[in-house]
Structures are given as C-alpha cells and as structure tokens.
C-alpha positions as CSV (number, residue, x, y, z in Angstrom):
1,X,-32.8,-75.3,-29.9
2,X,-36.5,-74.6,-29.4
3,X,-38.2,-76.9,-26.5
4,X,-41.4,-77.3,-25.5
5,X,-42.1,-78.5,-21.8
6,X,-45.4,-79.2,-20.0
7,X,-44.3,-78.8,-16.7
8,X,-46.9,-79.6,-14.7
9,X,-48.0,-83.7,-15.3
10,X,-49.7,-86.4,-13.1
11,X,-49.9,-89.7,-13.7
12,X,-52.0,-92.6,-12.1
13,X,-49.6,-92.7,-9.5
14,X,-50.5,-89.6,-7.8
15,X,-52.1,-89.7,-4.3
16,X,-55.7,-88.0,-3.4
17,X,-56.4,-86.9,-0.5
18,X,-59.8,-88.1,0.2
19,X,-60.5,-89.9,-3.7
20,X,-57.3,-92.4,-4.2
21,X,-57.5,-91.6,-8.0
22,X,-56.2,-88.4,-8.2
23,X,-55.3,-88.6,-12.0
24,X,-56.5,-91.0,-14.9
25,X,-53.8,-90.7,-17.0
26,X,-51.8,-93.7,-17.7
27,X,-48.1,-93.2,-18.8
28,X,-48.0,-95.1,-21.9
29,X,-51.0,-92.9,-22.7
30,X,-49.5,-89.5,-22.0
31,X,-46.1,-90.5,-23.9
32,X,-48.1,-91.1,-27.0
33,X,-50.2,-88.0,-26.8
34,X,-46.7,-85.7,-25.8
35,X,-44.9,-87.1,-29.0
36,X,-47.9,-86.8,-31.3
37,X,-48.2,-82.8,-30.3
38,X,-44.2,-82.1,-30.3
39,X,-43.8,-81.7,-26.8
40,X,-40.3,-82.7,-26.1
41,X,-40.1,-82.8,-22.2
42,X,-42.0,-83.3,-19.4
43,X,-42.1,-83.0,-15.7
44,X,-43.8,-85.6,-13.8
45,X,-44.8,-83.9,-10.8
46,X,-47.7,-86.0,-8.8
47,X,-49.0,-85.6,-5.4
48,X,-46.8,-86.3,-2.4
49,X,-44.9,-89.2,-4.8
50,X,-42.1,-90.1,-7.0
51,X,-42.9,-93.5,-8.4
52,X,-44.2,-92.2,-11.6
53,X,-41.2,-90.6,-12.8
54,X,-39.5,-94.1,-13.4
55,X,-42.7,-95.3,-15.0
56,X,-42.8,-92.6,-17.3
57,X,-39.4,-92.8,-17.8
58,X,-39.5,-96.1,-19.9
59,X,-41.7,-95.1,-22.1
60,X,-40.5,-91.7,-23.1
61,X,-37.4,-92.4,-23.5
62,X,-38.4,-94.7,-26.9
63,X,-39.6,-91.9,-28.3
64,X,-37.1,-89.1,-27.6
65,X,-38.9,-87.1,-24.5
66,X,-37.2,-86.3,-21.9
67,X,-38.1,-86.8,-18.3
68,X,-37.6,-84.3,-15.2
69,X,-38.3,-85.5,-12.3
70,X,-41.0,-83.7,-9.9
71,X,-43.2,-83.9,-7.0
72,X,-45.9,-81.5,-5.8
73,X,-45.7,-81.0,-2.2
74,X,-49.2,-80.8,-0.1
75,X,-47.6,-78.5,2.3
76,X,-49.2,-77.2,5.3
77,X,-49.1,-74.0,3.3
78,X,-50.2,-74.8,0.0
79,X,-48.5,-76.9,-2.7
80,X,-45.2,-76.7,-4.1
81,X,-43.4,-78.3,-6.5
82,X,-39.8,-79.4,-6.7
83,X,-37.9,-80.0,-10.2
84,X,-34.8,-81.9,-10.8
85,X,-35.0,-83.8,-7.6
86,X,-34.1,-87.8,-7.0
87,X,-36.7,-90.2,-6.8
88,X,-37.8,-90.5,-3.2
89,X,-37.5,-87.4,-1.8
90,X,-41.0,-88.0,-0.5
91,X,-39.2,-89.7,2.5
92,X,-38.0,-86.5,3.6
93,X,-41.3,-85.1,3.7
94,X,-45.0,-85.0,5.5
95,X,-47.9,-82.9,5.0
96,X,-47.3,-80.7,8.6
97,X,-44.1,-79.2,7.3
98,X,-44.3,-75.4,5.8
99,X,-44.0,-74.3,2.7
100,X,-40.6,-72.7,4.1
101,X,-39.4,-76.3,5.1
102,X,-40.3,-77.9,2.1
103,X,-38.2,-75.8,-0.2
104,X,-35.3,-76.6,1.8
105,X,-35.9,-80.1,1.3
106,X,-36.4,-79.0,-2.4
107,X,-32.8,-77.1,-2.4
108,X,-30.5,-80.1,-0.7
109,X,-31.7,-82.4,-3.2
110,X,-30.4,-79.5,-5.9
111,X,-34.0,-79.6,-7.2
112,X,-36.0,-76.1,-8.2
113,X,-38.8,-74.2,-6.8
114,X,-41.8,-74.3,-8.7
115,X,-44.9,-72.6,-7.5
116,X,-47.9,-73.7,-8.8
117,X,-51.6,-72.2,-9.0
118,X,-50.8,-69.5,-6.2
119,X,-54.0,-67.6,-5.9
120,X,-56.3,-70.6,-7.2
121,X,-60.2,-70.4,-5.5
122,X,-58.9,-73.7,-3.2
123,X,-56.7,-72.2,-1.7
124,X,-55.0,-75.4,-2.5
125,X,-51.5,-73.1,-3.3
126,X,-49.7,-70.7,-1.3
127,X,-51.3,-67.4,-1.6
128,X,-49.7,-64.2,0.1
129,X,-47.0,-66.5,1.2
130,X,-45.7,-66.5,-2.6
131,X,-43.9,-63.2,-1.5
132,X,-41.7,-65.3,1.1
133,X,-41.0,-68.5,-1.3
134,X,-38.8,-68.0,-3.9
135,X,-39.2,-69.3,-7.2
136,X,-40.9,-70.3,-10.5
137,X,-44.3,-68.8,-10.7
138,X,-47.3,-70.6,-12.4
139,X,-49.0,-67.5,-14.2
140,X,-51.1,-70.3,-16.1
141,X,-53.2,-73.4,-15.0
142,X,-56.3,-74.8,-16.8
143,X,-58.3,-75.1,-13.5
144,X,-58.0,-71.3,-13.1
145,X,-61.1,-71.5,-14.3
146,X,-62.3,-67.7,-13.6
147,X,-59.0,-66.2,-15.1
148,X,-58.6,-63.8,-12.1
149,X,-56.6,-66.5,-9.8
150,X,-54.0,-66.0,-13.1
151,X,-53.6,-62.7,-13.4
152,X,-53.0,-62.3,-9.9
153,X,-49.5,-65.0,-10.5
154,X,-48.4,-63.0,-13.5
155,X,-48.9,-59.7,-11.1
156,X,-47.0,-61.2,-8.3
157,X,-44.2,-62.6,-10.6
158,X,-43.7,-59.1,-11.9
159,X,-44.0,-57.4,-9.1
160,X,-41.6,-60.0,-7.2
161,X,-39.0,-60.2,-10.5
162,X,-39.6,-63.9,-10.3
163,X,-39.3,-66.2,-12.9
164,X,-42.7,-67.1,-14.8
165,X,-43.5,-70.3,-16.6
166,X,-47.5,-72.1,-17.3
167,X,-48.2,-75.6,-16.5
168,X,-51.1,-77.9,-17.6
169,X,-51.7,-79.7,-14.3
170,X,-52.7,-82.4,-16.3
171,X,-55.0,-85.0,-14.5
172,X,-57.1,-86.1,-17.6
173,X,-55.2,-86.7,-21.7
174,X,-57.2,-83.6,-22.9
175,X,-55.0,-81.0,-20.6
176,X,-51.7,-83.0,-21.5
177,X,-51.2,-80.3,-24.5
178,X,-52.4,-77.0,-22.6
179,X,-49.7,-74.9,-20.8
180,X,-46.8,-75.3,-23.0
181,X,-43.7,-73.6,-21.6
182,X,-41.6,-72.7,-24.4
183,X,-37.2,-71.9,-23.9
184,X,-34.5,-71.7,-26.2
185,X,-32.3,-74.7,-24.6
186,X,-29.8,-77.7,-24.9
187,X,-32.2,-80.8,-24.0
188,X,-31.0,-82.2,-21.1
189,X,-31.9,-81.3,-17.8
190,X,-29.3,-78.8,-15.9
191,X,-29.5,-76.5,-18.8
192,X,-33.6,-76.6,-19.4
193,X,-33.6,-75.9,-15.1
194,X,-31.2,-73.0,-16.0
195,X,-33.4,-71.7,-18.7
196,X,-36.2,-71.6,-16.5
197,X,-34.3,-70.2,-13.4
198,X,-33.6,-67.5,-15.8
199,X,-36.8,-66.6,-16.4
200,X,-36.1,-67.2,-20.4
201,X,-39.6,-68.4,-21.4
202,X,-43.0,-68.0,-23.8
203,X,-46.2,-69.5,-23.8
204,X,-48.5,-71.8,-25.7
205,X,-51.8,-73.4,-26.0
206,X,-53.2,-71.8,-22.5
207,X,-57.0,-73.5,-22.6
208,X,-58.8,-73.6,-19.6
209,X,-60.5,-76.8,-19.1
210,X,-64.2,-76.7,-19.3
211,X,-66.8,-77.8,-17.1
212,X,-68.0,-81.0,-19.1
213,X,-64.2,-82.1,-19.0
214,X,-64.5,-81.8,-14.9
215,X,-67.3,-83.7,-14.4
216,X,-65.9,-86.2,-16.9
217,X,-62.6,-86.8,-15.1
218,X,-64.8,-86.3,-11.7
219,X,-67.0,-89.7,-12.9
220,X,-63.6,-91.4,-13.6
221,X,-62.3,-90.7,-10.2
222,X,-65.2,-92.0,-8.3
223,X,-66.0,-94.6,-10.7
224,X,-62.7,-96.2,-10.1
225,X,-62.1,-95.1,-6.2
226,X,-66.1,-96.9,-5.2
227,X,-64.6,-99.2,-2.5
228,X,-62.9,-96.6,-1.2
229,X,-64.9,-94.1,-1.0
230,X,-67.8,-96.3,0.4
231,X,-65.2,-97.4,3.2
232,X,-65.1,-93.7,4.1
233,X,-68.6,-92.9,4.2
234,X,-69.2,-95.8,6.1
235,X,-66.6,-95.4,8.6
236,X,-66.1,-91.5,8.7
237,X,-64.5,-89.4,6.6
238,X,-61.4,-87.6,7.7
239,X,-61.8,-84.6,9.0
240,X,-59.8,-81.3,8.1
241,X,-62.1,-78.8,7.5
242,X,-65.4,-77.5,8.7
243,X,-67.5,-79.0,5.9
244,X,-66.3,-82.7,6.5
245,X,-68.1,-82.7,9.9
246,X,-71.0,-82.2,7.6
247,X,-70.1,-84.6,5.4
248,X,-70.1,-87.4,8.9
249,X,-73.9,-86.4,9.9
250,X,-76.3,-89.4,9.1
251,X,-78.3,-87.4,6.7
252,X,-75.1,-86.8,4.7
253,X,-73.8,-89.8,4.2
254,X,-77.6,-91.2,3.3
255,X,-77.0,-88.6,0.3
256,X,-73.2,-89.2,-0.1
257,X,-74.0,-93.4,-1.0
258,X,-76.7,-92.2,-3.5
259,X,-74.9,-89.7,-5.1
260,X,-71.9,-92.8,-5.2
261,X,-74.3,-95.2,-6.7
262,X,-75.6,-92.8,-9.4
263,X,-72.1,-92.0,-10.3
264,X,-71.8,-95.9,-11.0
265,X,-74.8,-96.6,-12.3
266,X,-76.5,-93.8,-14.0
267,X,-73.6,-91.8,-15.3
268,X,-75.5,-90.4,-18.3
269,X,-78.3,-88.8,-16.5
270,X,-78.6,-85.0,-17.0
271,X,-78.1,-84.8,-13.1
272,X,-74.8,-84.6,-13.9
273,X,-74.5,-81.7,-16.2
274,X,-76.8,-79.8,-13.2
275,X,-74.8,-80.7,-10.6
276,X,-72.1,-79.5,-12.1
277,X,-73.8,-76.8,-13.1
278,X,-74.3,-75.8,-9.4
279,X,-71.1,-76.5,-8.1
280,X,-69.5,-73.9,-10.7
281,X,-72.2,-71.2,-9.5
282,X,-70.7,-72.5,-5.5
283,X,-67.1,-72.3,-6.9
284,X,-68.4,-68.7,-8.4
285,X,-69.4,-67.4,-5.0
286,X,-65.9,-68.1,-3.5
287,X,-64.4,-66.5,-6.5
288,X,-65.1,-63.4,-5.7
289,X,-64.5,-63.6,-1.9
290,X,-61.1,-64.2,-3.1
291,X,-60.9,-61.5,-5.6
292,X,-61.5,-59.1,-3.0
293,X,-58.5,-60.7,-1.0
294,X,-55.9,-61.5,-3.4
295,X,-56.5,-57.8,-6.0
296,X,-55.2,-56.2,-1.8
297,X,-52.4,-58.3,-1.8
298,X,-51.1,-57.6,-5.4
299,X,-51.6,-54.1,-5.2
300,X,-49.7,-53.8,-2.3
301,X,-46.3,-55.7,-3.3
C-alpha cells in the first residue's frame, strides 16, 4: 500500500543547544495536523533525546499513525539520525563522539542511518564526510533555504548510490506537511525501514519555509526560553565558536538583554521583519562561501 512518511519531526521535547526550546510543536498538535493531511507515519527524531517518541506515541496511535522511533545525533561531525532504535539510546551517546561512532551506536541497536541536511549553510550536518557514512541521504529540507545545499545531497546520493528520502525537519505545525517521503509498503515498521534501505521512494509537498515563518518560530523560542536565556547572558554564554566570545563582551550582552526584552515586549515592531531581513543577507554571504566548497566536493566523487 501507498504510505506517506514525514521523516524528519521534533517535538517540544527536543534539546537546544544554547535556546532550551528547540521546537514548539506539541504532540497532540502534530497528531491532529498528520491525520488531517493523510500522513500515515512518522518519525520522531528530536535533538540528543528519545522521550518524545512515547509521548507521541499515545496519541497517534488513536488515530492510526504509526510511530518510528528516532533521535538526531549532535555529533562532533554533524548530525545524524538513527531510525528504528529503542527509547534511550541517548545513554549511549555524547556530543564528542564522531559521526563514525555514532552510527555504530545506531547499528547495535538495529536502527538505520539517516543523514540529514548534509551540505546545509551551518554546517550543522556532515558535509564531505557523507562520502564515509553510509546511509539515507536527506536530498530535501525546508531550511535549505538557498536550494543549493539540496542539490548538492541529491548529487552526492547519486553519485554515492545511496538511498534518498526528504524530511520536513519540522520545528513549527506549518513544516509538519512539507517533505513527504512517499514508498509502496506494509505499515509496520521493519518493512517501511526496508523500503527505505532500498532506496524505493518519491517525493511530495517539498516547500521551503519562508523567512516570516523563521522569525515567527524564532519569537516563540525566545519568548518561552527568557529565564534562560537571561541566565546565560548574565553569567556567560557557552563558548564553542569564535563568535560566542563576542557574544560575552560587555557591549554585547548590553545589546543581547535589549534585543531579549523587545522580543517579549514589542514583538510586532517592524524591527523584526528587518532584522530578519539582515540576517538572511548574513546567511546569504555564507551561502556562497559554501557553494564554492561543497560544488569541489560533488564534482569530485
């Protein structure tokens, strides 16, 4: 029979890594908006954690979706995500082990490689290193916002003869429907895992998201992560990159509790839309510094 999977989900139990609220979609709210759009399973794949498989779980199964479990890795390489795995296989895990490490953590528990947003702007996936993991390849996420970064996975995944499948990434209800993976399967899990394995897929409803719905979901985040975010600008941010030293300096966080107090209390105000407005002409700039790096890699697999 003819399923429909969005493979790549996070709930509200996801875990940030500087913002606690990674996602704002709550479970009960997904389920609704996957059975209203006929999308018949789903894997929950947040950050670094299980516990919103379970979760999800109750609620689907009253209306007939199916549940696979997932996590997505924050390797020391870039992210990865396992399918099929048990709840708790976070336990096994920390954020210093490779990409290499991780997917055997991924294969003991008889779970399967899922590599997601490769070549994305980030550098939040794993990049040239896609040539030594072995797995599904995301050739579709709504945050690839420039196109390029997808291109570049369906090149690699052709080049590589790996199995291809899109994903939503879903962290706010409107990206729930986009990046439909479509297979020809029995619903239950082993034989959907084998489908994909396989390679046996088509695509739907592949919508980038669009720059009001990321300052939107970028509001929500800081609206409901203030305490913590003020704790961290009081007491220092942690740093593990060059730009959060910046982020430390006085002047900094002078700006940081303004912007934080706007965010809360003037949330309409046009500053928005121009700040977000700027930060796509920023994210623009790296674009194409990774264009130039990613177009040598593909053309020489």
């Amino acid at each position: 029979m003819e399923l429909r999977l969005q493979l790549h989900f996070h709930t509200t139990k996801s875990l940030g890594t500087r913002i606690d609220i990674e996602s704002i979609i709550k479970p009960k709210q997904a389920v609704d908006i996957l059975a209203k759009n006929n999308i018949d399973v789903v894997a929950v794949t947040d950050h670094d954690t299980t516990k919103g498989c379970s979760v999800m779980r109750k609620y689907a199964e009253k209306k007939g979706i199916l549940v696979i479990n997932g996590i997505e890795f924050s390797t020391a390489d870039g992210h990865l995500i396992g399918l099929g795995i048990d709840e708790g296989i976070e336990k096994k895990f920390n954020r210093n082990m490779t990409a290499s490490e991780t997917v055997d953590i991924i294969k003991d528990n008889d779970g399967v490689v899922y590599i997601p947003h490769p070549f994305d702007i980030k550098k939040e996936g794993i990049g040239v290193k896609v040539k030594e993991i072995d797995g599904i390849i995301e050739v579709f996420n709504p945050f690839n916002i420039f196109g390029f970064e997808d291109r570049f996975a369906d090149i690699a995944a052709h080049k590589l003869e790996r199995p291809r499948a899109v994903g939503g990434d879903a962290h706010i209800p409107g990206m729930i429907t986009s990046g439909i993976t479509v297979i020809d399967s029995e619903i239950d899990e082993l034989s959907i895992l084998k489908t994909l394995r396989k390679g046996k897929t088509t695509f739907e409803d592949c919508r980038y998201i669009t720059l009001d719905e990321i300052k939107e979901w970028s509001l929500d985040r800081i609206n409901s992560s203030y305490d913590s975010i003020m704790e961290n600008i009081l007491e220092n941010w942690f740093v593990d990159s060059w730009y959060m030293n910046l982020a430390n300096l006085k002047l900094f966080k002078f700006i940081e509790k303004g912007l934080l107090r706007a965010a809360t209390n003037k949330r309409e105000s046009k500053f928005w839309d121009l700040f977000a407005k700027t930060s796509y002409q920023v994210a623009n700039f790296y674009a194409h510094m990774s264009i130039r790096e990613f177009s040598k890699f593909t053309f020489t697999l």
